[in-house]
C-alpha positions as CSV (number, residue, x, y, z in Angstrom):
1,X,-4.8,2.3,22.9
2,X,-2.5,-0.6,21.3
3,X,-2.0,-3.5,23.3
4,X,0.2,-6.6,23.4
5,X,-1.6,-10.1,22.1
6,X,-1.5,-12.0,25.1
7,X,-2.1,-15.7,23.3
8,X,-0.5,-14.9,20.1
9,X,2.9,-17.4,19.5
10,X,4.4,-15.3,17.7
11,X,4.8,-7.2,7.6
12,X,10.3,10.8,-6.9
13,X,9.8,11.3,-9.8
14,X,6.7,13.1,-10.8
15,X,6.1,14.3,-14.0
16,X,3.3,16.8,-14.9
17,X,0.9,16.5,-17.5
18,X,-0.4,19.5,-19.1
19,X,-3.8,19.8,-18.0
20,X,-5.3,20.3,-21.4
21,X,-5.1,17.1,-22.8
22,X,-6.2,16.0,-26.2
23,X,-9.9,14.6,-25.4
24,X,-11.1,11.4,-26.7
25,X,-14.9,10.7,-27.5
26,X,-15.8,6.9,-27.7
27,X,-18.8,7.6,-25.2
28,X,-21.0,9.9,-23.9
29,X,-20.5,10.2,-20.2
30,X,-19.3,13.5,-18.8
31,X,-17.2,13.5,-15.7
32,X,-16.9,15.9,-12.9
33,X,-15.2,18.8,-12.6
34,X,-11.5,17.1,-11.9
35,X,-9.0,18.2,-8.6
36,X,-6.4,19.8,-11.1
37,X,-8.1,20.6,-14.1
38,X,-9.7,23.7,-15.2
39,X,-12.7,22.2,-16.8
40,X,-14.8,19.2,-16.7
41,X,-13.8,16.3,-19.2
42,X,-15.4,13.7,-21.3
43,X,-15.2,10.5,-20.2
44,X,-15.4,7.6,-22.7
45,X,-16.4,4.6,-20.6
46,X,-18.8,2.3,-22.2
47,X,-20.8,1.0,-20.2
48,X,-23.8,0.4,-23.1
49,X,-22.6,-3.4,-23.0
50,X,-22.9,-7.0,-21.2
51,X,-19.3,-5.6,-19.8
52,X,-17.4,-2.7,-18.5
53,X,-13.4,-2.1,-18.7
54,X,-10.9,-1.3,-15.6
55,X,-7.2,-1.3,-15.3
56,X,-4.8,-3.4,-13.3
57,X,-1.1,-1.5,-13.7
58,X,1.6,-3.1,-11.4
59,X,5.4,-3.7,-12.0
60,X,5.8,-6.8,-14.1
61,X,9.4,-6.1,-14.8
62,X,12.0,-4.1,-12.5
63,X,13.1,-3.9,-9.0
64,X,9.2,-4.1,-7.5
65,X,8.1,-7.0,-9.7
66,X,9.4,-9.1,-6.9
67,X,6.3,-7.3,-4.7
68,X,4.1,-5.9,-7.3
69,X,3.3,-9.4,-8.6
70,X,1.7,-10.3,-6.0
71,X,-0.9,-7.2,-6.0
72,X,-1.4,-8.5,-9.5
73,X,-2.4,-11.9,-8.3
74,X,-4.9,-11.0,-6.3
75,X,-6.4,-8.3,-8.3
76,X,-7.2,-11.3,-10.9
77,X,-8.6,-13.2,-8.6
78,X,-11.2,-10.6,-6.8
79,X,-11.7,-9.9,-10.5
80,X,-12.7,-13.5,-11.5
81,X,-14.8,-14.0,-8.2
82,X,-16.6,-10.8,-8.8
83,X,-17.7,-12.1,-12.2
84,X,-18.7,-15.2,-11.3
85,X,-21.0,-14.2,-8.9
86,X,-22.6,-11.7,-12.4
87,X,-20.1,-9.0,-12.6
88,X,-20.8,-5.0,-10.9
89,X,-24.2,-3.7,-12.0
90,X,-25.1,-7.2,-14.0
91,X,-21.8,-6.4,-16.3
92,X,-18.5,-8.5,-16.1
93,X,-15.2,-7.0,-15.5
94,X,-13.0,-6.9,-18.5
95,X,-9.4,-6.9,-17.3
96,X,-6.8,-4.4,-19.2
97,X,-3.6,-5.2,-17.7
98,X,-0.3,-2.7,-18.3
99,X,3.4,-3.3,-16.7
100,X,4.6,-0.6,-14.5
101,X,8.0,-1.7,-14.9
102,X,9.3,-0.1,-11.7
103,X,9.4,3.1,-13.5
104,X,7.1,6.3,-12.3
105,X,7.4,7.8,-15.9
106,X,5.8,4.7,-17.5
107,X,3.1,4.4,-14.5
108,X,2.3,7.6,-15.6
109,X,2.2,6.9,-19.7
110,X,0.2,3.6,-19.0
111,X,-2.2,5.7,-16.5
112,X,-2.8,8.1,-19.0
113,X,-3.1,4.7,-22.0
114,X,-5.5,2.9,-19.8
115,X,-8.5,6.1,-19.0
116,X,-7.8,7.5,-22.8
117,X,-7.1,4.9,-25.3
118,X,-8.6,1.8,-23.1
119,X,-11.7,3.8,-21.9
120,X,-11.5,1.8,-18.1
121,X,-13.8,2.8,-15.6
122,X,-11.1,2.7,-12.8
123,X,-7.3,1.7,-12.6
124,X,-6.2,-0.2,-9.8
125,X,-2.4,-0.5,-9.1
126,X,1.1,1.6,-7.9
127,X,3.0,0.5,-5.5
128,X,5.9,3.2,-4.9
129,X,4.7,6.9,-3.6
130,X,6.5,7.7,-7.2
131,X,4.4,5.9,-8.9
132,X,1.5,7.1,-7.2
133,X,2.6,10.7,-7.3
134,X,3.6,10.4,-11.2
135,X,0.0,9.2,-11.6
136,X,-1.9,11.4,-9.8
137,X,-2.2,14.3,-11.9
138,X,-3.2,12.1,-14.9
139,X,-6.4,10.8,-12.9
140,X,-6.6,14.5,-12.1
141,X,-6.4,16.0,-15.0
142,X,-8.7,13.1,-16.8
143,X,-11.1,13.0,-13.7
144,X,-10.7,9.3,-13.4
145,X,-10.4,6.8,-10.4
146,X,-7.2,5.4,-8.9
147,X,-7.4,2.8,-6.1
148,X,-4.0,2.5,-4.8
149,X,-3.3,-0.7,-2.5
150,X,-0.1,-0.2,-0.4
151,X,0.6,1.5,2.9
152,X,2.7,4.9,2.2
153,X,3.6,8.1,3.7
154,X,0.5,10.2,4.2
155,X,0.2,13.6,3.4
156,X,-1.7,13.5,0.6
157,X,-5.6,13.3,0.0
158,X,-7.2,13.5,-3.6
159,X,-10.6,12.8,-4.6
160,X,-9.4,10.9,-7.7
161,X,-7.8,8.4,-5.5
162,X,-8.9,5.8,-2.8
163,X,-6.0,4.8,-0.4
164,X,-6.5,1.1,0.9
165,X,-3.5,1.1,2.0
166,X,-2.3,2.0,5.4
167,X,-1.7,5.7,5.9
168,X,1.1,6.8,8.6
169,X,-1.1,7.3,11.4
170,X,-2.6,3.3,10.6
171,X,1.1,2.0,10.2
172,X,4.5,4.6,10.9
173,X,2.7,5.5,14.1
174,X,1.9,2.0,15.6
175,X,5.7,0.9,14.7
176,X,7.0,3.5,16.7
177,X,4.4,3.2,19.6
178,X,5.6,-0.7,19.6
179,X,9.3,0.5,19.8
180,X,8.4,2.9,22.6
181,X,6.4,0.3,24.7
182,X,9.4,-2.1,23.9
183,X,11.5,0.7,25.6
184,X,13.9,0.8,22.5
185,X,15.9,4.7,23.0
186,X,17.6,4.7,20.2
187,X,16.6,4.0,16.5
188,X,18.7,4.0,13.4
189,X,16.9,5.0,9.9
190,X,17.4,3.1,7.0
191,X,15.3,3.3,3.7
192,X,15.2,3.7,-0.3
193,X,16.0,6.8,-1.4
194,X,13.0,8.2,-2.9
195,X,9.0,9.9,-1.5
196,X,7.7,7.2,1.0
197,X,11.0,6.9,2.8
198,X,12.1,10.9,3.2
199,X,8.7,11.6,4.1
200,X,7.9,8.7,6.5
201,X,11.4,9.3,8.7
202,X,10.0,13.0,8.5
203,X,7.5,11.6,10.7
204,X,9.5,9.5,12.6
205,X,11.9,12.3,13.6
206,X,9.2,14.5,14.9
207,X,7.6,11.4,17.0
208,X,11.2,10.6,18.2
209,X,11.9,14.2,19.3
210,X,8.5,14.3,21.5
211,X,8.5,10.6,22.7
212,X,12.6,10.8,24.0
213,X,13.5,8.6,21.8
214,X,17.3,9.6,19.9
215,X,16.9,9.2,16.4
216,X,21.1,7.3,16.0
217,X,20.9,7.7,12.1
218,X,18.9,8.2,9.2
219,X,20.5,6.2,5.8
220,X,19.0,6.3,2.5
221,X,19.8,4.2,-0.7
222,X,18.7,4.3,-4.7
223,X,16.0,1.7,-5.6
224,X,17.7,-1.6,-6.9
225,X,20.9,-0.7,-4.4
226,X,22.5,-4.1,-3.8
227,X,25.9,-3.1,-1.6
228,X,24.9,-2.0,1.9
229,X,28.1,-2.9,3.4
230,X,29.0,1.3,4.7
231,X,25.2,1.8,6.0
232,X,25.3,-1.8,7.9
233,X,28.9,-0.7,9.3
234,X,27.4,2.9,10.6
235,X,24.2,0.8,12.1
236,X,26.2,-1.0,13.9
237,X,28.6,1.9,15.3
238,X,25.1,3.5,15.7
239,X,24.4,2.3,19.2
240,X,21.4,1.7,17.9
241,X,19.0,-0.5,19.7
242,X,16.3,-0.8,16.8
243,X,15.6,0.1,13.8
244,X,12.8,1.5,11.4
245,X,13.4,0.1,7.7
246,X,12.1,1.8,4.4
247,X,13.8,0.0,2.1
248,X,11.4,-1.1,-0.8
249,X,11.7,-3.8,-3.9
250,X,14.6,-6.4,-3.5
251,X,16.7,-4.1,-1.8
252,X,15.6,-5.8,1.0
253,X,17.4,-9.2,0.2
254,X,21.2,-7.4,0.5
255,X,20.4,-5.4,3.2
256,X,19.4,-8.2,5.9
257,X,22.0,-10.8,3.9
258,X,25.1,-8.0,5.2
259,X,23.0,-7.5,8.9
260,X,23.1,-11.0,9.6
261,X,26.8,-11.0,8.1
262,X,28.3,-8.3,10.6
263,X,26.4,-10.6,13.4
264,X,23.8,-8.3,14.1
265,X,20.2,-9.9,15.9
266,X,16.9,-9.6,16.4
267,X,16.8,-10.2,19.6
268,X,19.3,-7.5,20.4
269,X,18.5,-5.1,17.7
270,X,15.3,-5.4,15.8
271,X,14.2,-4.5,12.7
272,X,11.1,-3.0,12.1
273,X,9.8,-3.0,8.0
274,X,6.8,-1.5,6.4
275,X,7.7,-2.8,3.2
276,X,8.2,-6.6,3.8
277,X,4.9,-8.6,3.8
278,X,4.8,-12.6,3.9
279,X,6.0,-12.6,0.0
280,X,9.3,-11.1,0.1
281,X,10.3,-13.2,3.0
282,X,10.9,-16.4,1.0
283,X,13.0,-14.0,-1.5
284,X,15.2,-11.9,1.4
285,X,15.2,-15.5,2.8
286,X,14.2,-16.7,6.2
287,X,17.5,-17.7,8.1
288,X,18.3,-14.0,7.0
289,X,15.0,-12.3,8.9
290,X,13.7,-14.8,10.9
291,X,12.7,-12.8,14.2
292,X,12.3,-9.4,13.0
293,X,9.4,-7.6,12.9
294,X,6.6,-6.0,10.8
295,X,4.2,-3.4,10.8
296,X,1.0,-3.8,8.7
297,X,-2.4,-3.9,8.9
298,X,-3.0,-7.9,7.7
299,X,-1.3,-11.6,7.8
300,X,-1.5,-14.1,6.4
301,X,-2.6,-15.4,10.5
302,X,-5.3,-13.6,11.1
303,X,-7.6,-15.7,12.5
304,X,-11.7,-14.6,10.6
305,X,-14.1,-16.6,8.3
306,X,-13.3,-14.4,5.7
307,X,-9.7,-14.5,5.7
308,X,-9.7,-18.1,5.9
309,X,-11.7,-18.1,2.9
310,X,-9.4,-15.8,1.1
311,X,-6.4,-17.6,1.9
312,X,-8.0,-20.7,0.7
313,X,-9.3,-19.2,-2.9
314,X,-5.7,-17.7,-3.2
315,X,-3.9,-20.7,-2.7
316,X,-6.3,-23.0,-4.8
317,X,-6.0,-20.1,-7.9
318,X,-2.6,-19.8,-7.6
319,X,-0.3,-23.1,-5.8
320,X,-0.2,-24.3,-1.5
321,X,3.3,-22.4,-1.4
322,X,1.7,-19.0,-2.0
323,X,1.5,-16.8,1.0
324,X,-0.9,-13.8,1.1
325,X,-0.1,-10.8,2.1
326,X,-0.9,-7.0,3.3
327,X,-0.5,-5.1,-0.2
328,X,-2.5,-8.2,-2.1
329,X,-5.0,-7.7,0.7
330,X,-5.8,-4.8,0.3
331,X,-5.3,-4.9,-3.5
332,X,-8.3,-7.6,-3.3
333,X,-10.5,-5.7,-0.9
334,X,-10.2,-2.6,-3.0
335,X,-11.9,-4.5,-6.2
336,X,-14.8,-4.8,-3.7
337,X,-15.0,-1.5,-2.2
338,X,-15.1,-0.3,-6.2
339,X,-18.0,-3.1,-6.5
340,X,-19.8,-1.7,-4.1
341,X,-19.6,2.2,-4.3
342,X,-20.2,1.2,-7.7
343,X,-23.5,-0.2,-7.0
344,X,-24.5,1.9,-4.0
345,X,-24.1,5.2,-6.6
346,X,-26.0,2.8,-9.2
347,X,-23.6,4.0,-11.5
348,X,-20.4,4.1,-13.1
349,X,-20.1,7.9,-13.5
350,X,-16.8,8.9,-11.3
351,X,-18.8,11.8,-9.5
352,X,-21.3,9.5,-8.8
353,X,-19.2,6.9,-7.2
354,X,-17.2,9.4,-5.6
355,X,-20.0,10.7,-3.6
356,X,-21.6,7.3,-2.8
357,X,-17.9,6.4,-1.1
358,X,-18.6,7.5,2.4
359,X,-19.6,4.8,4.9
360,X,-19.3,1.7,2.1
361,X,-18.1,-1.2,4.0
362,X,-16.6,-4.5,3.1
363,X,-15.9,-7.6,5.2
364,X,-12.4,-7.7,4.4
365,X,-9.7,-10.5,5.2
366,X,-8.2,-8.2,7.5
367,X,-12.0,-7.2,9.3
368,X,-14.2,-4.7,8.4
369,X,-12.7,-1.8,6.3
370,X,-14.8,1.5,6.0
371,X,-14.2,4.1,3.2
372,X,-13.7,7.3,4.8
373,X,-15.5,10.1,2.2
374,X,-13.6,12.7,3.2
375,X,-10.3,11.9,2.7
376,X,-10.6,8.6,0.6
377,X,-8.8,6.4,2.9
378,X,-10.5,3.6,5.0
379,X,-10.5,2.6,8.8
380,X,-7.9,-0.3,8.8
381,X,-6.5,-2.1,12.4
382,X,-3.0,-2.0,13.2
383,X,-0.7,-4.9,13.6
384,X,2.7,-5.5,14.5
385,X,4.0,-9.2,13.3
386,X,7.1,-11.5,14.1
387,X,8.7,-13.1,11.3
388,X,9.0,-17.1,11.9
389,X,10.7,-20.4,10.8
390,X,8.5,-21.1,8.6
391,X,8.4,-17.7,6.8
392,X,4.5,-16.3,8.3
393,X,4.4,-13.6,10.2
394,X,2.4,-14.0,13.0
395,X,0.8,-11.1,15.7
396,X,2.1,-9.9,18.5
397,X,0.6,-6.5,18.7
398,X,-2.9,-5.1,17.6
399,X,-4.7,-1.7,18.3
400,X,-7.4,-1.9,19.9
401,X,-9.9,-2.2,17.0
402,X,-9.8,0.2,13.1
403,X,-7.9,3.1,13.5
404,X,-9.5,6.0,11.6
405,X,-7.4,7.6,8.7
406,X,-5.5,10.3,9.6
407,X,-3.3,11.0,6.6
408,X,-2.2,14.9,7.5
409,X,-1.9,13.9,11.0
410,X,-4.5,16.2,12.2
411,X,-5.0,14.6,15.7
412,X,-1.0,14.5,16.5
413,X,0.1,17.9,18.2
414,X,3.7,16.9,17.5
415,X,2.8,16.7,13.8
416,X,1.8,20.4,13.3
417,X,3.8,22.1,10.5
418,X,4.7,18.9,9.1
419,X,2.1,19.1,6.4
């Protein structure tokens, strides 16, 4: 069970593509048989070189650049440590990078740019559960890889995709157990109005009704929304004595800029976010969310050797003021977990990594992470963090070691029919 940190002083639009897509042939290798496609397809990764390609695609430009950025950061730097110490198989990683620009159709065109015209081995990258689900039938459909970094909604399991990310049972779930042992009644709702959101308060809802917990309101607004004056008004008619926050991308910066305006507190009335990690606090700025809380599954503060070293290589690559973060975390680890499946199948052939998945571990920043082959998630532990002065987010709840992935909620009885 979860428990409280006794020492601690303190994170859609999908579109379809047809299934028969124009094939190209620059190589040789044939992939599996892919999840939605009728027939196996050509695969034209090169891997006769001294290198092989992969894809980093991450919002650049748009309302998640302020987030996505970050992901992109660390990618490049697992990348360049990876080569240094001689690449995946003896060949170096040969970075082709595309801009997501916050849209799910372009996620999708660069998806489909990077495995067809680019010839990449794997893509790494999405952050929204649009993006994700405007990807997904590409890497279906082309029987390619996807590793996707960022926690999200659950309810979805493909074997073209590894989840590094927290799923809800690894994230939602702990945020509302926290709220319950906090002895917090009644929770208002608010979130962006698009897949990760709907489907997460879904969740919530159901917890709520079997943990007696009143569920005050549930708000949503568009991506990008910058006026949250009417949702902040019905919070704080709500009653409310918490709240669970969805809200993605810079949204984030209005919507705790008009709570702290209507002299709303943290100590009264937290916040809980699944979206906010260490970077977006500087941007949403701190004397606007200093106090609330986070639910993720790494800080910047967690106290290992090998986050310690992580946070020292991320700072030295990129500037002292850089924080890291859950998304970039797990971003980084999933470069390694790739690595290694990679080398554990001895091969770059997709079915062949795909069933050499199971059981690979990685010493991650955030401990060890261990790739479920099942359902292409990983074990990940569960933390609840504190937001302070000085803009980390520090522990004050943990679960008691990984939590397993549970992304259809199998082991919840009050979950049934939700799937």
């Amino acid at each position: 069970m979860p428990h409280i940190l006794k020492s601690s002083p303190r994170r859609a639009v999908t579109i379809a593509l047809a299934t028969a897509l124009a094939l190209s042939a620059c190589g040789a290798k044939a992939g599996e048989e892919g999840a939605g496609s009728a027939a196996a397809v050509e695969s034209c990764v090169d891997t006769s070189g001294s290198a092989v390609k992969i894809g980093f695609l991450n919002s650049l430009s748009g309302t998640m650049a302020i987030s996505e950025q970050t992901v992109r950061d660390s990618l490049d730097l697992a990348a360049k440590e990876i080569n240094a110490d001689g690449g995946v198989l003896g060949k170096q990683l040969q970075i082709v990078a595309e801009d997501g620009a916050s849209e799910p159709t372009v996620f999708a065109e660069k998806a489909e740019k990077l495995i067809s015209s680019d010839c990449v081995a794997a893509v790494f990258g999405g952050w929204t559960s649009s993006s994700r689900k405007a990807m997904l039938p590409v890497f279906e459909s082309r029987d390619s890889l996807l590793f996707y970094p960022v926690q999200y909604e659950g309810l979805e399991a493909s074997k073209n995709i590894f989840y590094t990310g927290a799923t809800t049972n690894q994230q939602i779930i702990p945020g509302m157990d926290y709220l319950k042992e906090e002895g917090k009644k009644k929770v208002f709702l608010v979130g962006s109005d698009y897949v990760f959101p709907r489907t997460a308060n879904k969740i919530i809802n159901a917890y709520a009704g079997a943990n007696d917990i009143e569920i005050v309101g549930e708000e949503y607004a568009p991506l990008g929304h910058t006026d949250f004056s009417t949702i902040v008004n019905k919070l704080r008619a709500s009653g409310a004595d918490a709240v669970f926050n969805t809200l993605n991308g810079d949204s984030n910066v209005a919507f705790f800029k008009e709570y702290r305006n209507v002299g709303l507190k943290a100590a009264s009335t937290p916040v809980v976010s699944v979206s906010i990690a260490e970077e977006e606090v500087g941007g949403i700025g701190v004397e606007n969310i200093e106090g609330q809380l986070t639910a993720w599954n790494y800080y910047q503060t967690v106290e290992s050797a090998e986050n310690e070293t992580f946070v020292e290589a991320f700072k030295t690559e990129y500037g002292a003021d850089r924080p890291t973060s859950d998304p970039m975390e797990a971003a980084y680890t999933s470069l390694y977990l790739w690595k290694a499946m990679v080398e554990k199948a001895k091969s770059f052939d997709v079915a062949a990594v795909q069933k050499a998945a199971d059981g690979v571990t990685f010493e991650a920043p955030e401990g060890t992470v261990t790739v479920n082959g099942e359902n292409h998630h990983i074990a990940k532990t569960a933390y609840i963090g504190r937001i302070d002065q000085d803009g980390l987010i520090y522990p004050v709840w943990e679960s008691d070691g990984a939590i397993e992935p549970d992304p259809y909620l199998k082991g919840y009885d009050w979950a049934a029919g939700l799937s």
